[in-house]
DSSP file (Angstrom, degrees, kcal/mol; ACC not computed):
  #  RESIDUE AA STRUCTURE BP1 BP2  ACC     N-H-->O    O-->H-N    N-H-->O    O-->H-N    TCO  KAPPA ALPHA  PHI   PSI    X-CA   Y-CA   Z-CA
    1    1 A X              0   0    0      0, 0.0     2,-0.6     0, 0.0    93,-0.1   0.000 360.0 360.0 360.0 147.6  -55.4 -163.3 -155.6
    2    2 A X        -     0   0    0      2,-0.1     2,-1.7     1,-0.1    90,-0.0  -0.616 360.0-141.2 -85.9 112.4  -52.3 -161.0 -154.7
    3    3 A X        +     0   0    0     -2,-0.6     2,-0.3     2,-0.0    -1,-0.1  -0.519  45.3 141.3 -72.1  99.9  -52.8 -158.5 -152.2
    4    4 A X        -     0   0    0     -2,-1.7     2,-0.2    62,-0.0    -2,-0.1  -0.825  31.8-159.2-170.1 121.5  -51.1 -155.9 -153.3
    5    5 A X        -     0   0    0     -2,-0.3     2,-0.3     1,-0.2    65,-0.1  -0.452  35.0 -91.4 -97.9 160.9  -52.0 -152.3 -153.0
    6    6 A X        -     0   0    0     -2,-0.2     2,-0.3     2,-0.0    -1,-0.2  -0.543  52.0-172.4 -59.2 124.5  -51.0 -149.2 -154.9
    7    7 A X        -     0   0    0     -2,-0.3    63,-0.1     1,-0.1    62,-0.1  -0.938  39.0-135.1-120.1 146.5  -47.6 -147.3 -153.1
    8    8 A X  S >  S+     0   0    0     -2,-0.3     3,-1.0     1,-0.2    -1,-0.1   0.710 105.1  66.2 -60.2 -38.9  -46.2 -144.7 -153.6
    9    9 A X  T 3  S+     0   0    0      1,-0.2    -1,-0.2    57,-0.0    57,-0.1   0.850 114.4  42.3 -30.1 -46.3  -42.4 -146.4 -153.2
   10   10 A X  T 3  S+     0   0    0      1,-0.1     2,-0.4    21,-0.1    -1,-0.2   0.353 105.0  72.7-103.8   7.4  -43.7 -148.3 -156.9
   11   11 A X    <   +     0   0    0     -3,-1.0    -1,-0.1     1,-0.1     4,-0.1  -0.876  42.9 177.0-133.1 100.2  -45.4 -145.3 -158.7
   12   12 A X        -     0   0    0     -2,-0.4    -1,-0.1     2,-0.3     3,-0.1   0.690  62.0-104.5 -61.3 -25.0  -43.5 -142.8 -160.1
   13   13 A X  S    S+     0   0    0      1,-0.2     2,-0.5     0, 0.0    -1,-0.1  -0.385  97.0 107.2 116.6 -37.1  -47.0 -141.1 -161.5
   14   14 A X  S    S-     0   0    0      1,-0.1     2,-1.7     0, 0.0    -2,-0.3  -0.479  76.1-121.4 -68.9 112.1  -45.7 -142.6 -164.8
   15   15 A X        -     0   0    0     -2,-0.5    -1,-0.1     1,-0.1    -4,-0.1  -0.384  24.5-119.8 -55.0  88.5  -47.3 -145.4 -166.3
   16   16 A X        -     0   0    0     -2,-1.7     4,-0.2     1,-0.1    46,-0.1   0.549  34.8 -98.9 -22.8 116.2  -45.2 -148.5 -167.0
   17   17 A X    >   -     0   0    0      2,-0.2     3,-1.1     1,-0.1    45,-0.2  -0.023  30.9-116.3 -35.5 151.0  -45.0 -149.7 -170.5
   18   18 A X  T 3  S+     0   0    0      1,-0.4     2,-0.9    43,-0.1    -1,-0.1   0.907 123.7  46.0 -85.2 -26.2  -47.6 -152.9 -171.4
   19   19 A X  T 3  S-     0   0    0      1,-0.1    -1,-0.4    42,-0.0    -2,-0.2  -0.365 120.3-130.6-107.3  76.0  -44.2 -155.1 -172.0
   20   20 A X    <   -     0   0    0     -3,-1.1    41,-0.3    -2,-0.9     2,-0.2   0.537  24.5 -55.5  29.0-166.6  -42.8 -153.5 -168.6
   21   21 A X  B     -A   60   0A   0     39,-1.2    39,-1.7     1,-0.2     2,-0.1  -0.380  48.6-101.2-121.9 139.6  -39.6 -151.8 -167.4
   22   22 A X     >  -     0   0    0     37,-0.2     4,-1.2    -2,-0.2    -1,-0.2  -0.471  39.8-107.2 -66.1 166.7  -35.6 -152.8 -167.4
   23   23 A X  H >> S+     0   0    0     35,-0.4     4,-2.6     1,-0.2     3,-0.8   0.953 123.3  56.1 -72.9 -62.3  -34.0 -154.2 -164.1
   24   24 A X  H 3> S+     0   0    0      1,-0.3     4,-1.8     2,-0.2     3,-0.4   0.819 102.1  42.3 -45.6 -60.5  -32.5 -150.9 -164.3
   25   25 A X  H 3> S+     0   0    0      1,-0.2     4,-3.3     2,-0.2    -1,-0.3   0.803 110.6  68.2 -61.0 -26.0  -35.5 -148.3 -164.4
   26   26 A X  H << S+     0   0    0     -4,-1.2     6,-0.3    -3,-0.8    -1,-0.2   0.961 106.2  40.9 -22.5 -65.1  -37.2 -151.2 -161.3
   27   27 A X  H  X S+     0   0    0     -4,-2.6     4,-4.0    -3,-0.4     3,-0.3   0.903 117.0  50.3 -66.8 -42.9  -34.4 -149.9 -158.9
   28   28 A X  H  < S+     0   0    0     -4,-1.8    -2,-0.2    -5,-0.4    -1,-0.2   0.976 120.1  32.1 -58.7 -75.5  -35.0 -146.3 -160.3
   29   29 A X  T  < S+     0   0    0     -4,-3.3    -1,-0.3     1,-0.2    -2,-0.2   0.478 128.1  40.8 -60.4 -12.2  -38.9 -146.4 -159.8
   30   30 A X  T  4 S-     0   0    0     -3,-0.3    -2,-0.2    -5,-0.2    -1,-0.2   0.775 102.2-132.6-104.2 -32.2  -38.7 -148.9 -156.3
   31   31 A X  S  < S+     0   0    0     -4,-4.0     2,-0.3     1,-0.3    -3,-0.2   0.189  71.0 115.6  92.0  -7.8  -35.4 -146.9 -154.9
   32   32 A X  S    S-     0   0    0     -6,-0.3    -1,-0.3    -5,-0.2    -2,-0.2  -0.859  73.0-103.6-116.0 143.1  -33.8 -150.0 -154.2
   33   33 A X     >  -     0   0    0     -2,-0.3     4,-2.4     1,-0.1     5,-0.1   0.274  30.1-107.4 -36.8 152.7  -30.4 -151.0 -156.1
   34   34 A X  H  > S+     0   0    0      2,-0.2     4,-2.0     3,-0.2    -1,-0.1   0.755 124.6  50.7 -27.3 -49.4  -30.2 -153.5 -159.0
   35   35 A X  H >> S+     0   0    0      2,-0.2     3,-1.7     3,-0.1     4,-1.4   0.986 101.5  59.1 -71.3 -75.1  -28.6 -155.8 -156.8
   36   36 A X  H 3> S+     0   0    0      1,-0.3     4,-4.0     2,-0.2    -2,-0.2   0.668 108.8  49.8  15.8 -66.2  -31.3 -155.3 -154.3
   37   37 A X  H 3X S+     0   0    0     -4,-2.4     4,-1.8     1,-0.3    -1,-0.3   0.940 115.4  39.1 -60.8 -55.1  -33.7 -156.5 -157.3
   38   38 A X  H <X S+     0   0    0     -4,-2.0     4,-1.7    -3,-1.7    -1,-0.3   0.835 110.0  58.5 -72.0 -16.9  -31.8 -159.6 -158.1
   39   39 A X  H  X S+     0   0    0     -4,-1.4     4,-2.9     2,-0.2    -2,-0.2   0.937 109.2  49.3 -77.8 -47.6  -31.1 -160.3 -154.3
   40   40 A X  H  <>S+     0   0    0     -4,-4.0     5,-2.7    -5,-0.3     6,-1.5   0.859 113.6  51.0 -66.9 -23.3  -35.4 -160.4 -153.8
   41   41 A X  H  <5S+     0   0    0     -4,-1.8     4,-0.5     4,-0.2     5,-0.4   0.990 109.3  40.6 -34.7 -92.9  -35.5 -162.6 -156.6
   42   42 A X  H  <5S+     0   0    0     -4,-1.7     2,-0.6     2,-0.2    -2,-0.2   0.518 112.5  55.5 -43.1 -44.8  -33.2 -165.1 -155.8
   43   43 A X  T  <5S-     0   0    0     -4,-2.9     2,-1.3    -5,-0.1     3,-0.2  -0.983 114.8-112.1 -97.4 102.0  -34.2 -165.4 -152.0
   44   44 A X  T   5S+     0   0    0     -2,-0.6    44,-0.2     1,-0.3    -3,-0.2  -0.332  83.0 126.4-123.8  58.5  -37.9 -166.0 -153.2
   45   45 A X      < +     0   0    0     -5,-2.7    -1,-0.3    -2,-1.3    -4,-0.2   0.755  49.1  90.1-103.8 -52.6  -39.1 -162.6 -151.8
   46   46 A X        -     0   0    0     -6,-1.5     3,-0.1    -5,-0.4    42,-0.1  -0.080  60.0-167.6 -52.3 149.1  -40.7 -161.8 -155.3
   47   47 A X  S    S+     0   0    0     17,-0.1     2,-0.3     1,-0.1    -1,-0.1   0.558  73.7  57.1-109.1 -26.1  -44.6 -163.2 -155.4
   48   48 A X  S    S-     0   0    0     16,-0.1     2,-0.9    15,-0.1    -1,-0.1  -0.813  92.3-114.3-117.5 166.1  -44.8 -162.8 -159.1
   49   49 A X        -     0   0    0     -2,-0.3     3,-0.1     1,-0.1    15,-0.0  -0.822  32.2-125.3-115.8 121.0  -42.5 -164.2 -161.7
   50   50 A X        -     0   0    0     -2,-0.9    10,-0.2     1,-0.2     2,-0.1   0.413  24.6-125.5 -56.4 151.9  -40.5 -161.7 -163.5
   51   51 A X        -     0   0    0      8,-1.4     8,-0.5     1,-0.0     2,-0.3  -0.450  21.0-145.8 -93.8-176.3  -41.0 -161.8 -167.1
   52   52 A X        -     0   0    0      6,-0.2     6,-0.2    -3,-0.1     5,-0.1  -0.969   8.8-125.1-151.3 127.6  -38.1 -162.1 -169.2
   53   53 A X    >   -     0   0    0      4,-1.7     3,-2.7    -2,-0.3     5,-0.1  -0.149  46.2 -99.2 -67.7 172.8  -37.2 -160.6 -173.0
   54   54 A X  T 3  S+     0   0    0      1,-0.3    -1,-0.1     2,-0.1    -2,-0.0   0.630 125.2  56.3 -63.7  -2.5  -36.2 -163.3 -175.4
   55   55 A X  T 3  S-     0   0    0      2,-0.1    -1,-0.3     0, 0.0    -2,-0.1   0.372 123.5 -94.0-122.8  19.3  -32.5 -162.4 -174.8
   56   56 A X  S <  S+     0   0    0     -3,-2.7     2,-0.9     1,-0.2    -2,-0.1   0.461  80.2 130.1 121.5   4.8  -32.6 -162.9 -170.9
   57   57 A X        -     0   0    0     -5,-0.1    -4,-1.7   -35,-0.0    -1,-0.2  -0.700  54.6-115.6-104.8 133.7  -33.2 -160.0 -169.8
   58   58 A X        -     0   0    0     -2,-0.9   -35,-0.4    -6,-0.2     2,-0.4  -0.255  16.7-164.5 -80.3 145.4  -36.2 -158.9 -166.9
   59   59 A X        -     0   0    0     -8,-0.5    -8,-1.4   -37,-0.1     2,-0.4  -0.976  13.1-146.3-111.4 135.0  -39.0 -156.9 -167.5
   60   60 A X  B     -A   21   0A   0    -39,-1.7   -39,-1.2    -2,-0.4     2,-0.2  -0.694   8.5-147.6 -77.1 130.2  -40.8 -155.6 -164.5
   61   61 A X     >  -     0   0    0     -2,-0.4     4,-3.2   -41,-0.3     5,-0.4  -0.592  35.0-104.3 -82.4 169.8  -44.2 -155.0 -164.4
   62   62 A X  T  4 S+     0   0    0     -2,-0.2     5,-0.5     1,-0.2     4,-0.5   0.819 125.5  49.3 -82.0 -16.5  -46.3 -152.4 -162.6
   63   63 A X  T  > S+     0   0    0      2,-0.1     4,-3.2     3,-0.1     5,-0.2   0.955 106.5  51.8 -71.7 -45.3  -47.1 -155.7 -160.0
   64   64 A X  H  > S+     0   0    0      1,-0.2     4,-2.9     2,-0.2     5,-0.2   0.953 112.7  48.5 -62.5 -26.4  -43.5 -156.8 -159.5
   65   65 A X  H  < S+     0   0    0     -4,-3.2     4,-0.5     2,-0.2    -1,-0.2   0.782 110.0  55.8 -84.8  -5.4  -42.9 -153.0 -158.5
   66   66 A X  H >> S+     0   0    0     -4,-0.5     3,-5.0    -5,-0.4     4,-2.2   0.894 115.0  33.1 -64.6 -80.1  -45.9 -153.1 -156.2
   67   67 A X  H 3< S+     0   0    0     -4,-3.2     4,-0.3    -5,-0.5     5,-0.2   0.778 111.1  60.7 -56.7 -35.7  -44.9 -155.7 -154.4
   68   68 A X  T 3X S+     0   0    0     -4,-2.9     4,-1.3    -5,-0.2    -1,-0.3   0.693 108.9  51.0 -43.2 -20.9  -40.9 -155.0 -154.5
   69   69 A X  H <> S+     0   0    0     -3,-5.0     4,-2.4    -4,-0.5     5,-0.4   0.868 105.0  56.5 -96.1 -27.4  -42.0 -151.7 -152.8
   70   70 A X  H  X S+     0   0    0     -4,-2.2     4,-1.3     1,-0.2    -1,-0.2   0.791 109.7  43.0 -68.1  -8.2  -44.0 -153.8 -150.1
   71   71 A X  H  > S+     0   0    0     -4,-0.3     4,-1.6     2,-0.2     5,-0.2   0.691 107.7  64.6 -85.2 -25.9  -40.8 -155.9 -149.1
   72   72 A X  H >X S+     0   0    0     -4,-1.3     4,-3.9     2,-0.2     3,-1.1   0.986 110.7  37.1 -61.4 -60.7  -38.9 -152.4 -149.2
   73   73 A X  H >X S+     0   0    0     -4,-2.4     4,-1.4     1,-0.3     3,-0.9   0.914 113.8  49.9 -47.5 -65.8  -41.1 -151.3 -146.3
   74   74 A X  H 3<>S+     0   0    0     -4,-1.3     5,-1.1    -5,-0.4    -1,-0.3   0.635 118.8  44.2 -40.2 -28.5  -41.4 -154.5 -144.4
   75   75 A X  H X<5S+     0   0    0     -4,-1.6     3,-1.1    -3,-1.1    -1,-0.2   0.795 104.4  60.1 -84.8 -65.9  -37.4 -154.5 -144.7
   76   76 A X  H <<5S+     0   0    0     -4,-3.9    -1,-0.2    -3,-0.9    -2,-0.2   0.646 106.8  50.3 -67.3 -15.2  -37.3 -150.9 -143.9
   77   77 A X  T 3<5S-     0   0    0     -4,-1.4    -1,-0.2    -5,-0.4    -2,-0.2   0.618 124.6 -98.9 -68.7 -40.2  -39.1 -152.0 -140.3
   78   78 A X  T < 5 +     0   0    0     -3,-1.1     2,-1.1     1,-0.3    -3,-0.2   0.720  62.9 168.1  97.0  42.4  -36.8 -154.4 -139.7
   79   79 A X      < -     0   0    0     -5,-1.1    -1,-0.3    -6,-0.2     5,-0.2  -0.837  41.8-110.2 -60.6  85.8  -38.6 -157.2 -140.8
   80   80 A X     >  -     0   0    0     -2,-1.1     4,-1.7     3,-0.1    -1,-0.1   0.439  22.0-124.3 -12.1 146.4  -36.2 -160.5 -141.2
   81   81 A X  H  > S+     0   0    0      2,-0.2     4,-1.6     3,-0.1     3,-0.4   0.989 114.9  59.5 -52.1 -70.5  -35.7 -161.6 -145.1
   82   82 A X  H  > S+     0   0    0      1,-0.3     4,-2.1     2,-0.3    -1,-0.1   0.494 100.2  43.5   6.6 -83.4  -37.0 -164.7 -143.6
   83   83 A X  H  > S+     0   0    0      1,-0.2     4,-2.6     2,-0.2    -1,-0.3   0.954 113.9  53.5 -63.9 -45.6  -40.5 -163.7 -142.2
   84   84 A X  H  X S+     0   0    0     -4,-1.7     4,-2.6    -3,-0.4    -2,-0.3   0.964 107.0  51.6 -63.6 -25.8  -41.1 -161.8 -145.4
   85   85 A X  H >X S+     0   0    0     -4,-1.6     3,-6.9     1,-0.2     4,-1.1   0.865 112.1  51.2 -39.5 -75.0  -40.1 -165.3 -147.6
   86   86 A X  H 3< S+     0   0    0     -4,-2.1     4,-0.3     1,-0.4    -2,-0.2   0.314 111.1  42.9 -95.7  -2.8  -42.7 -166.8 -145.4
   87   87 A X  H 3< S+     0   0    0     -4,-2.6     4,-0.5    -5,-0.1    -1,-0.4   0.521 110.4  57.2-119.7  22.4  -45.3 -164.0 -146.2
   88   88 A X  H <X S+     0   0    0     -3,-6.9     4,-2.1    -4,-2.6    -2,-0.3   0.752 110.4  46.2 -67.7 -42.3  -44.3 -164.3 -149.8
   89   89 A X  H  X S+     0   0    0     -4,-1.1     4,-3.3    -5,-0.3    -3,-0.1   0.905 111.9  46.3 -67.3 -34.7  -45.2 -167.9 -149.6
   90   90 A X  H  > S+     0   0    0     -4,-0.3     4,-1.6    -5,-0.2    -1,-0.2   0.999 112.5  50.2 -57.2 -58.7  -48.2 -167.5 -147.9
   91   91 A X  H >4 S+     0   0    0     -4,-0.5     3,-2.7     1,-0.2    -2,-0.2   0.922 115.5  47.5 -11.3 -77.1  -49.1 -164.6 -150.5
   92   92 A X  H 3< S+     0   0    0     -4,-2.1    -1,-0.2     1,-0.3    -2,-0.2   0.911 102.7  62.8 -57.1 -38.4  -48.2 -167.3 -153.3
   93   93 A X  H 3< S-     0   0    0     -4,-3.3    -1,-0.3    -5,-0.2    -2,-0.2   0.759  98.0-151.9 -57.7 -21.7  -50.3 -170.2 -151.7
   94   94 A X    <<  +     0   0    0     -3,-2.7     3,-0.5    -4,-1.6    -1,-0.2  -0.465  41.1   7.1 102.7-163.5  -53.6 -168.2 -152.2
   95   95 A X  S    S+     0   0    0      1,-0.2     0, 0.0    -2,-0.2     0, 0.0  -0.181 107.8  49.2 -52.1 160.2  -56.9 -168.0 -150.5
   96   96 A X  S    S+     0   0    0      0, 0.0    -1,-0.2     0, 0.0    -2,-0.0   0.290  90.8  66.6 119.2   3.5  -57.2 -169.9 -147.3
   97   97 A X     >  +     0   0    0     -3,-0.5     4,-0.9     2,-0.1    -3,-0.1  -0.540  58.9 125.3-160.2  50.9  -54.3 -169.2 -145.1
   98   98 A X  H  > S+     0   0    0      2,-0.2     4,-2.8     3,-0.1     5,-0.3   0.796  76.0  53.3 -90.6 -38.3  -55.4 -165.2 -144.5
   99   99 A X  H  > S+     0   0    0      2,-0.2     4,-3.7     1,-0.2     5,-0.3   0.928 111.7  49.2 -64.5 -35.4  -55.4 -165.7 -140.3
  100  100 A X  H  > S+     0   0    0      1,-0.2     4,-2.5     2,-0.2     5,-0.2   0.987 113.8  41.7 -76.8 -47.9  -51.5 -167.1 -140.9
  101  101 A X  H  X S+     0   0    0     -4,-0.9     4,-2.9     2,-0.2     3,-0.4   0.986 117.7  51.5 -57.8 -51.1  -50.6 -164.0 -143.1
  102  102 A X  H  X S+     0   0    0     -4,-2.8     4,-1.4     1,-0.3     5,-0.4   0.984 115.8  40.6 -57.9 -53.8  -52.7 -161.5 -140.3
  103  103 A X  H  X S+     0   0    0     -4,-3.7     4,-0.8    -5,-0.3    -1,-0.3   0.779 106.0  63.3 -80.6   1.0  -50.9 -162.9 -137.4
  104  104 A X  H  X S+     0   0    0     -4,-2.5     4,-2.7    -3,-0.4    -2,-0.2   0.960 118.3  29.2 -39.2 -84.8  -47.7 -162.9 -139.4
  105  105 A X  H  X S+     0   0    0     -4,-2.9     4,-0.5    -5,-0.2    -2,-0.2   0.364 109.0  65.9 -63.3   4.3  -48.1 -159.1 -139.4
  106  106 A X  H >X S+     0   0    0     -4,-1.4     4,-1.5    -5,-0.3     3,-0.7   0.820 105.1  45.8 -87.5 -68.6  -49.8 -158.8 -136.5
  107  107 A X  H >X S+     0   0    0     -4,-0.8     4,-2.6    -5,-0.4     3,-0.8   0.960 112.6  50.4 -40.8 -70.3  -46.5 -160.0 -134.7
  108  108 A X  H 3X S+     0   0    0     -4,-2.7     4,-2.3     1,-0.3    -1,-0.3   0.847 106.0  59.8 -52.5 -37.2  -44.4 -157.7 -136.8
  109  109 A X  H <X S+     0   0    0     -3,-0.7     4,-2.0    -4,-0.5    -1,-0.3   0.932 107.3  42.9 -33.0 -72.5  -46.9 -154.9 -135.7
  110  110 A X  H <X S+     0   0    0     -4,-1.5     4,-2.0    -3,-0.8    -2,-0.2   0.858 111.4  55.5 -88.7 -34.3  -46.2 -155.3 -132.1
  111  111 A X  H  < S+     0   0    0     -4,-2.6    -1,-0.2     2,-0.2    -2,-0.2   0.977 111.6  45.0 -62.2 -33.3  -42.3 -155.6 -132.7
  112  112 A X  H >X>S+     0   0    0     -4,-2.3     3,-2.5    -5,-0.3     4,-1.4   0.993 110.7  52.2 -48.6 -63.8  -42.3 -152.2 -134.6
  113  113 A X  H >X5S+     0   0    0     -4,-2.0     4,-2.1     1,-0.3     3,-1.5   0.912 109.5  49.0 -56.2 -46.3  -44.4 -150.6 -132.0
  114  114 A X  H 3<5S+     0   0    0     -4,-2.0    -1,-0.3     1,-0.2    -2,-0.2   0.315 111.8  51.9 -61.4  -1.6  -41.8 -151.9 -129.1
  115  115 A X  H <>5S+     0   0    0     -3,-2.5     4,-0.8    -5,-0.1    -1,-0.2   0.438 108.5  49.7-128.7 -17.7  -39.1 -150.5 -131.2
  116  116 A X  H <X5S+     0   0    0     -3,-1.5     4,-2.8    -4,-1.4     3,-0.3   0.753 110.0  51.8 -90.9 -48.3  -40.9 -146.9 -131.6
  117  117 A X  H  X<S+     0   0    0     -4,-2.1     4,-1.5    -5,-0.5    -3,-0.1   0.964 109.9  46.6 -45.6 -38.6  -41.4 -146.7 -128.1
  118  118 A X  H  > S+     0   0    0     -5,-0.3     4,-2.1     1,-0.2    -1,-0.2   0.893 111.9  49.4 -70.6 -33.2  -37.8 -147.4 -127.5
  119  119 A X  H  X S+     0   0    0     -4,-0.8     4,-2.7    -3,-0.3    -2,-0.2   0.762 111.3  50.8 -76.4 -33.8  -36.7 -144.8 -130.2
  120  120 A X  H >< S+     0   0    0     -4,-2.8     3,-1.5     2,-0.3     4,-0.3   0.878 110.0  56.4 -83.0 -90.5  -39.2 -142.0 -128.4
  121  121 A X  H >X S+     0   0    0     -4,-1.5     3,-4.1     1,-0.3     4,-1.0   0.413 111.7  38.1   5.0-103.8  -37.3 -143.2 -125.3
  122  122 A X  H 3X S+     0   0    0     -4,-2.1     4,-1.9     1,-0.4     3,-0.4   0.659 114.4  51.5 -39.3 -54.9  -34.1 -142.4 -126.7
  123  123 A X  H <X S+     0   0    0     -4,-2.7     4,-2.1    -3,-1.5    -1,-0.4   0.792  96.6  64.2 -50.4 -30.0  -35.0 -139.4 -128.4
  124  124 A X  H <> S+     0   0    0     -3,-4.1     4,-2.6    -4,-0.3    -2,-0.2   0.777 112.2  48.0 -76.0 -41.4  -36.8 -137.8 -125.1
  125  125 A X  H  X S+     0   0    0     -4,-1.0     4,-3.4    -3,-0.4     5,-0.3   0.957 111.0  46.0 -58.0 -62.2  -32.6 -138.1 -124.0
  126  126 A X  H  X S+     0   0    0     -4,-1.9     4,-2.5     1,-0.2    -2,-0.3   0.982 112.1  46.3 -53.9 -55.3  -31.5 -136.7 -126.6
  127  127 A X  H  X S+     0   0    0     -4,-2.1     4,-2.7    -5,-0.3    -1,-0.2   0.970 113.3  58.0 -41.8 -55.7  -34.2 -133.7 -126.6
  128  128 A X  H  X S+     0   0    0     -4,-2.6     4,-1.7     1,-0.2    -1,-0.2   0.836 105.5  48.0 -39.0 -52.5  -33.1 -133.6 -123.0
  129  129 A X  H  X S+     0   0    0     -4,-3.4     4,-1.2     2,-0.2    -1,-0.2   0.930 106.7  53.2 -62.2 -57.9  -29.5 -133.1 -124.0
  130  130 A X  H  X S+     0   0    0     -4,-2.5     4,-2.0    -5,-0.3    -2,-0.2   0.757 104.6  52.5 -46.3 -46.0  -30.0 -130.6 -126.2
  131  131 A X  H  X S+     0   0    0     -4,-2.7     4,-1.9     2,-0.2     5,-0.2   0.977 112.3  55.4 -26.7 -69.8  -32.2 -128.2 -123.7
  132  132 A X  H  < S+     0   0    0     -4,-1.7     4,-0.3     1,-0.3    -2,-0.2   0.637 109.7  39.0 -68.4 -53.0  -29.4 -128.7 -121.7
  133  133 A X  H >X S+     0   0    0     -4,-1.2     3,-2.8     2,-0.2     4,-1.8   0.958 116.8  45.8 -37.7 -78.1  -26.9 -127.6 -124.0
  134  134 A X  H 3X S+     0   0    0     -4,-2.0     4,-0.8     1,-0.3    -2,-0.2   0.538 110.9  53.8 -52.4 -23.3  -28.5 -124.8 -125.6
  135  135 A X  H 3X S+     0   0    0     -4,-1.9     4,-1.0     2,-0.2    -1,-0.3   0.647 108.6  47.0 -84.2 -27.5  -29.6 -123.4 -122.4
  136  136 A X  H <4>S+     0   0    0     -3,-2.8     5,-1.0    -4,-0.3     6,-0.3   0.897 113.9  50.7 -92.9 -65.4  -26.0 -123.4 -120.7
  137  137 A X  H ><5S+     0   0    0     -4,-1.8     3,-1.4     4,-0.2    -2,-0.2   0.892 108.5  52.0 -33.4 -41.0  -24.6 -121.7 -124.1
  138  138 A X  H 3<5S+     0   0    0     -4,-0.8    -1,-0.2    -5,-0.3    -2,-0.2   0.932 114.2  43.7 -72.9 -49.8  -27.5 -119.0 -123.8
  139  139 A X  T 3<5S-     0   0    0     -4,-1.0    -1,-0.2    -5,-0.2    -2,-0.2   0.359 110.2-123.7 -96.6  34.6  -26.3 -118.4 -120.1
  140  140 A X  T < 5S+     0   0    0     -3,-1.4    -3,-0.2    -4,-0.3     3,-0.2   0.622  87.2 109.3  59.6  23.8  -22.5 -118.4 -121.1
  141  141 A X      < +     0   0    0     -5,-1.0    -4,-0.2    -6,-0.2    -1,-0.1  -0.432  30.3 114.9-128.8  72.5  -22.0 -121.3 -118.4
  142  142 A X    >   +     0   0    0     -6,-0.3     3,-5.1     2,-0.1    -1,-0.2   0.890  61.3  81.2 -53.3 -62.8  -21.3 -124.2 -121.2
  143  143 A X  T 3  S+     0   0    0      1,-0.3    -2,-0.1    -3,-0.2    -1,-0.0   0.815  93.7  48.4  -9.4 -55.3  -17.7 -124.3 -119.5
  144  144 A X  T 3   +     0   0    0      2,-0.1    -1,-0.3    -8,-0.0     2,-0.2   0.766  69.0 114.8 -82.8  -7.2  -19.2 -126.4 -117.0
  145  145 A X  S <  S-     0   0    0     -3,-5.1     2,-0.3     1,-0.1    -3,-0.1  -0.330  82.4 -68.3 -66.4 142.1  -21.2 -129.0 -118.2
  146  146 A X        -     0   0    0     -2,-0.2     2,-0.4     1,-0.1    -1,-0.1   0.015  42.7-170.7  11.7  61.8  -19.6 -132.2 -117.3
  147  147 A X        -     0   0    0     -2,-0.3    -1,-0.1    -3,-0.2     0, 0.0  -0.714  13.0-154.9-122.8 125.2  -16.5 -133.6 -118.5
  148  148 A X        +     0   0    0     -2,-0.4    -1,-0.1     3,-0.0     3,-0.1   0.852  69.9 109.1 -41.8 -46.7  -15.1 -137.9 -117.7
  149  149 A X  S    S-     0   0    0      1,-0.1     2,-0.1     2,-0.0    -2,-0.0   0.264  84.8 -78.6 -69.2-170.9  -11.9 -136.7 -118.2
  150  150 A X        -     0   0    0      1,-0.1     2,-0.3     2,-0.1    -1,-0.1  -0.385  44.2-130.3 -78.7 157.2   -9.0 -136.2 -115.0
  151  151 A X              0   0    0      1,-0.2    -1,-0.1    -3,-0.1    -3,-0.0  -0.499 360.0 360.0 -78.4 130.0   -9.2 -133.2 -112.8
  152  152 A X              0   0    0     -2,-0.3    -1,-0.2     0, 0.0    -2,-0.1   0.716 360.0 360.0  70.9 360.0   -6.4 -130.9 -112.0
């Protein structure tokens, strides 16, 4: 069975029609381009297989935009295409292989978290910088802060 929970990314609040969506209104309702859509296809990121009118063209369903909005996240995390193929295939393979998928995301978990920590880092500079500024402008002595360039 497909794990795949309701988001907000894949619900406009409007229901989807019972023979589904154009490519276009997909991108509309996921946020990610058209190309985007065909790109998750093609590179086997999609879990379900898009249906298709009699003249070629895809219709989306309220699953394919589920799950398209779960690769948007993972994506948006800075999850590899890769690892998400390779937990769309687990996904597709079914029951049995639930520990591979958890430590799949379990891994990605701890790179995220190492990557907020690094970004709070870097913002705590930045915060820093900004005090710094705003406090030498409030006491007219901006003029001085610091400057690379030559002397004299």
């Amino acid at each position: 069975m497909l794990e795949v929970k309701p988001s907000a990314e894949a619900d406009s609040g409007d229901a989807l029609p019972e023979a589904g969506v154009s490519i276009a209104e997909a991108a509309e309702r996921t946020g990610v381009s058209v190309h985007t859509l065909r790109y998750y296809e093609r590179a086997g990121l999609v879990v379900t297989t898009v249906d298709r009118t009699s003249g070629g063209r895809r219709r989306y369903r309220d699953l394919d935009l589920k799950w398209i909005g779960i690769c948007t996240r993972l994506r948006a995390t800075g999850m590899p295409i890769r690892t998400i193929r390779e937990y769309a295939d687990l996904v597709l393979a079914g029951a049995g292989n639930e520990k591979e998928r958890l430590a799949l995301l379990e891994s990605h978990r701890a790179e995220v978290l190492t990557k907020l920590a690094e970004l709070q880092e870097n913002l705590q500079l930045i915060d820093h910088k900004i005090d710094v500024y705003r406090g030498r402008l409030e006491a007219g002595t901006a003029d001085t802060l610091w400057f690379p360039g030559p002397t004299g």
